[in-house]
PATORMAR-552923 format. One line per 3 residues: for each residue z, y, x of N, C-alpha, C. Coordinates in nm, 4 decimals. Layout:
REM PATORMAR-552923
Z,Y,X,Z,Y,X,Z,Y,X; ...;
This chain:
REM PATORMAR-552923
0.5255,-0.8878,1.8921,0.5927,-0.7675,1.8494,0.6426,-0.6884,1.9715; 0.6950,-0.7662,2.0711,0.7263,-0.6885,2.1807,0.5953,-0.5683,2.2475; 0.5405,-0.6736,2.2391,0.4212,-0.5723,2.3031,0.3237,-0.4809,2.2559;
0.3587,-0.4434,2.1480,0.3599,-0.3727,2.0238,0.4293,-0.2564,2.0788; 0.5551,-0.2951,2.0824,0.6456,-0.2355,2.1066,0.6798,-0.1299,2.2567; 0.6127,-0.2562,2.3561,0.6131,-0.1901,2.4963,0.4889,-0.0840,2.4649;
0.3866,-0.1133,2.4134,0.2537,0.0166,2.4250,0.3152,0.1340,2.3321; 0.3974,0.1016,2.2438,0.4184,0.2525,2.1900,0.5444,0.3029,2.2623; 0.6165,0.2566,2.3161,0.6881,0.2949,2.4932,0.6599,0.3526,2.5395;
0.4946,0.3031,2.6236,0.4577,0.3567,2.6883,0.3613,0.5067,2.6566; 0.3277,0.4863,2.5429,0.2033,0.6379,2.5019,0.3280,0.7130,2.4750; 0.4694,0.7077,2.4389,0.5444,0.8049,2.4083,0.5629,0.8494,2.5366;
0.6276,0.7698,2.6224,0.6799,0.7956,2.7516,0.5284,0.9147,2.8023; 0.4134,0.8887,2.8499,0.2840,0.9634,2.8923,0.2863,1.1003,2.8302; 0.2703,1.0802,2.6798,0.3320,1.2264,2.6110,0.4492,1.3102,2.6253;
0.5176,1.2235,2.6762,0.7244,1.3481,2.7196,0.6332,1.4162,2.8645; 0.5759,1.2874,2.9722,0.5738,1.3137,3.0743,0.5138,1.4041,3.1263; 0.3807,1.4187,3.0324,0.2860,1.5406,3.0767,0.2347,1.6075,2.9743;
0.3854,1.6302,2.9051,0.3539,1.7413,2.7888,0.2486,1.7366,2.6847; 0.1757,1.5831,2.6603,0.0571,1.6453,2.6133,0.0986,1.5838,2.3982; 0.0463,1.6250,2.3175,0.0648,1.5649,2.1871,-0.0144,1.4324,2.1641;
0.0263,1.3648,2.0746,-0.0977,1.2008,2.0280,-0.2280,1.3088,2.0066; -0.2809,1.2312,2.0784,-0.4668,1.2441,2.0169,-0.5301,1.0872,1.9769; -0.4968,1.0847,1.8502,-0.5919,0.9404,1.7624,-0.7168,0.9029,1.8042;
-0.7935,0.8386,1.9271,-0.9066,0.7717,1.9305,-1.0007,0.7778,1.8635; -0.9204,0.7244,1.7413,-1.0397,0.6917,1.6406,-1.0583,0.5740,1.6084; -1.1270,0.5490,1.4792,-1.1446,0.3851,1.4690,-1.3278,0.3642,1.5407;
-1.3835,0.3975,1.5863,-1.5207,0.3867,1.6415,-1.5223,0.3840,1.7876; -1.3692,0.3815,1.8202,-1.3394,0.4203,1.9948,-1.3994,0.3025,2.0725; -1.3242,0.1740,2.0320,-1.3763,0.0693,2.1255,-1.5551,0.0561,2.1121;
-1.6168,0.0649,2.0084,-1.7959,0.0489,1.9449,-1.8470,0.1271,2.0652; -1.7556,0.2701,2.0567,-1.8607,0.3792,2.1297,-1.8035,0.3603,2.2970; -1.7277,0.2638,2.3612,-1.6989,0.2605,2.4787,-1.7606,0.1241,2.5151;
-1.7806,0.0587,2.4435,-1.9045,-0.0235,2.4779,-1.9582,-0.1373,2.3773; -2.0619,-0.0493,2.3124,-2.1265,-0.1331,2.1977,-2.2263,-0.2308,2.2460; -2.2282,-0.3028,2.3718,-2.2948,-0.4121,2.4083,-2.1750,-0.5381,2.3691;
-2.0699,-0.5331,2.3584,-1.9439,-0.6401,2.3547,-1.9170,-0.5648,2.1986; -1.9627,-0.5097,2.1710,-1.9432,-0.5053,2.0019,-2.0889,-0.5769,1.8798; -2.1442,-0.5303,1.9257,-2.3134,-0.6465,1.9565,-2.3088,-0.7777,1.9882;
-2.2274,-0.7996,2.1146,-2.1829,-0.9637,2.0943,-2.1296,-1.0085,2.0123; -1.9649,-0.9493,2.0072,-1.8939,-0.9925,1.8919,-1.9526,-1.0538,1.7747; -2.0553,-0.9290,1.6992,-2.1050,-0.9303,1.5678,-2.1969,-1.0200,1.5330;
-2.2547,-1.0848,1.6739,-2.3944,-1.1724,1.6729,-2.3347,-1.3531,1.6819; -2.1940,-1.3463,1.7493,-2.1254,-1.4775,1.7514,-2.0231,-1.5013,1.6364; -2.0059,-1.3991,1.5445,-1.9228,-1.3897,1.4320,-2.0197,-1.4585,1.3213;
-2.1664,-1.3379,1.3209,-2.2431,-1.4499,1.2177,-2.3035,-1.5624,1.2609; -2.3408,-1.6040,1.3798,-2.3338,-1.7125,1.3978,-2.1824,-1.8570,1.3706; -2.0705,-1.8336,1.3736,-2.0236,-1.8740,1.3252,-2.0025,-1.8750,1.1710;
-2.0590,-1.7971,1.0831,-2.0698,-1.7976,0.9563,-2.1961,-1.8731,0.8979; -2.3103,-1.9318,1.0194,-2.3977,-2.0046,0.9809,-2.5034,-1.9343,0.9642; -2.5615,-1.8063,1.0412,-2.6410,-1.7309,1.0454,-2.6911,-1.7284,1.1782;
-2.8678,-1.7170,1.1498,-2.9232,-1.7456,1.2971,-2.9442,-1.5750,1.3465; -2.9368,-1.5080,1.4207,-2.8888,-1.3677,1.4413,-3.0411,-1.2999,1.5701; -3.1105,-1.2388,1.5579,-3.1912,-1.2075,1.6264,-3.1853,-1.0486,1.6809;
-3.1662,-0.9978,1.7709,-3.1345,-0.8224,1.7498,-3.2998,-0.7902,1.8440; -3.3106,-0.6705,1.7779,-3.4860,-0.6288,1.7895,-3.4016,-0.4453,1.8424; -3.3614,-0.4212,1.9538,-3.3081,-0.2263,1.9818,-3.4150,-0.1432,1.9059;
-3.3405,-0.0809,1.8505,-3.4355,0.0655,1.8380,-3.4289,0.1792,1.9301; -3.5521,0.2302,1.9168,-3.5428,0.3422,2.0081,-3.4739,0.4360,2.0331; -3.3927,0.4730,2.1059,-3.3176,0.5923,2.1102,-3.3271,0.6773,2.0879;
-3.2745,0.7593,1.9600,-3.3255,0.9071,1.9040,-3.2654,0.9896,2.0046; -3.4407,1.0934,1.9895,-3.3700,1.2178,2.1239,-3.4954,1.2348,2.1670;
């Protein structure tokens, strides 16, 4: 809880300091800052659920 506590401390404190308002991330923030450790996660999660997990990339649209 403390440290809960110290991070919303600190984003208030950043916002007094340099004037700026909350801007919400997002819930897709951590995926889209690096979906190789979100890819892991998801591949050792079903593997712990007893699933054998194979990933095949698709091509990058564009």
């Amino acid at each position: 809880m403390v440290a809960v506590e110290h991070s919303i401390t600190v984003a208030v404190w950043h916002m007094l300091h340099d004037h700026v308002p909350y801007h919400e991330l997002g819930g897709s923030y951590l995926t889209q800052r690096d979906p190789e450790r979100t890819a892991h996660r998801a591949v050792f999660r079903l593997n712990e659920l007893g699933y054998r997990v194979t990933l095949d990339p698709m091509e990058a649209a564009g």
